[in-house]
C-alpha angles and dihedrals in degrees: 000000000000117000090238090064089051093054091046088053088046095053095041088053099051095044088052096048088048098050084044096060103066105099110198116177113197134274082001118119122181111200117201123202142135124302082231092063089066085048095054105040083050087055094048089054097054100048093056092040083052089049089051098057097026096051086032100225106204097133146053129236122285150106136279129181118250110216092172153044131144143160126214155046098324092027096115094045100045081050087045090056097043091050092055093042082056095052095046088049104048098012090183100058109086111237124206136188129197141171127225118169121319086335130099124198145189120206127186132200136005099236113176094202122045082226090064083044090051091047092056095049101062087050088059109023092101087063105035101037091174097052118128133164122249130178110255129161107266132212111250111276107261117254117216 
């Protein structure tokens, strides 16, 4: 034989043992990938696991009217006061009050649209001159 044919046999064979040993069972699939990849998708993970609670994400994004907001000695119980008037007054808007350095303040509504906020507002701006809307996060709307 020529040595041309030789070389041919021994590169079709090889060609043919090489195809022959994947063995690839099926419906099994073997991923490889760095060791780093796991790490990082773990980190990921955390870290949004750690926002969540740490941001307390009960809520989804809206607006609410804030009636309220004072410094001061007597700060807590004038917001207090205001939050209570509120209830009494529109008994089914949920009222909030919250304190951020050295400010309180008092929050009304979990409105979902700032039409709806708007709407609300003109309802209540005689008696709460100084009310303005603001975006918050808001509680889910309750479902009956």
């Amino acid at each position: 034989m020529k040595p041309i044919n030789i070389l041919f046999i021994i590169f079709f064979t090889n060609i043919i043992f090489f195809s022959m040993a994947q063995n690839n069972v099926a419906g099994k699939i073997e991923i490889i990938q760095d060791v780093r990849i796991d790490t990082l998708i773990q980190k990921h993970i955390s870290i949004n696991e750690y926002l969540i609670t740490k941001e307390n994400h009960n809520g989804i994004k809206g607006y609410r009217i804030q009636i309220f907001f004072d410094s001061g000695n007597n700060s807590k119980s004038n917001a207090t006061e205001i939050m209570e008037a509120f209830s009494k007054r529109y008994h089914n808007i949920e009222t909030y009050i919250s304190f951020r350095e050295p400010y309180y303040r008092v929050r009304v509504g979990d409105f979902r649209t700032k039409l709806e906020a708007e709407g609300f507002l003109k309802k209540i701006i005689f008696r709460y001159p100084n009310a303005w809307i603001i975006k918050d996060d808001i509680n889910f709307p309750k479902l009956y």
